[in-house]
N, C-alpha and C positions, 0 to 999 in steps of 0.2 A: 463826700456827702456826710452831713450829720445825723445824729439821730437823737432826737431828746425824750427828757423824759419830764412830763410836767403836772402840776397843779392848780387845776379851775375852782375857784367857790360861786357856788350858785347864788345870783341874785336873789333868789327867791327866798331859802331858808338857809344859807351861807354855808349850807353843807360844802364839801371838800370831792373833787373827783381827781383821781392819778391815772394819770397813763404815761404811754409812751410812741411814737411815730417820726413819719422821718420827713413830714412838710407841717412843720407846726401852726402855721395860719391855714393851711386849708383843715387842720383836726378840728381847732376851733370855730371855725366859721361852720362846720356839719354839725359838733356839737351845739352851735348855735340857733341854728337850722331845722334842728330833731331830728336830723339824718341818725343819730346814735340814739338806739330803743333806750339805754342805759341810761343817757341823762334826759332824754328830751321833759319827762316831768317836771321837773326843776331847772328848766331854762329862765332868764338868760343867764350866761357864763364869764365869767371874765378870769382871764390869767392874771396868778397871781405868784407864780413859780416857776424857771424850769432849767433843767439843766443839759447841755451838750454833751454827747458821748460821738468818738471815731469809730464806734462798732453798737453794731443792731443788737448784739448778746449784753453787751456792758448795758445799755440804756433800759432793756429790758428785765434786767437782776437789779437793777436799781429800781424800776417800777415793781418788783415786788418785793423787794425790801421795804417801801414804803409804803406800802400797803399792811405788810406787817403791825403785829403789837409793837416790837420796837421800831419802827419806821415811823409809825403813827406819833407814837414821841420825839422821835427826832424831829420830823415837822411842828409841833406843838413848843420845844425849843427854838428850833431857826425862826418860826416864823412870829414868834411872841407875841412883841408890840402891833406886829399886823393883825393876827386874828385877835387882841385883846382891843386893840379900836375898830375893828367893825363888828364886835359883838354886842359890842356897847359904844356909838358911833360917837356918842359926846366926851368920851374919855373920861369916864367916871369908875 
């Protein structure tokens, strides 16, 4: 069994949500849903991140590492050219 850990930007106002779970289409499709009090105001969601761990501990230290000040940056590196064209979808 895997266990990931991932990043949704909100359709809405392209904010950023992290987590981590161990059926990652059914997280998303709740969060899609407004099963999740957390995001349902800023639906809809779309994945735009995530990564596989062998243990439920590892996946879960990676979700709050990236949630972190430093995590927050390290996403903001990896994911650059992604969240710099959908902030500004014309690539300006």
């Amino acid at each position: 069994m895997f266990y990931y850990t991932y990043i949704l930007q909100s359709q809405k106002n392209n904010g950023l949500y992290i987590g981590y779970t161990s059926d990652l289409k059914k997280r998303i499709r709740q969060h899609n849903s407004g099963e999740s009090l957390a995001t349902k105001p800023f639906m809809p969601y779309k994945l735009i991140y995530y990564e596989a761990f062998l243990n439920r501990i590892d996946a879960k230290n990676r979700e709050e590492y990236l949630k972190s000040g430093y995590g927050r940056r390290s996403i903001k590196t990896l994911l650059n050219r992604y969240l710099k064209n959908t902030s500004n979808p014309k690539g300006r």
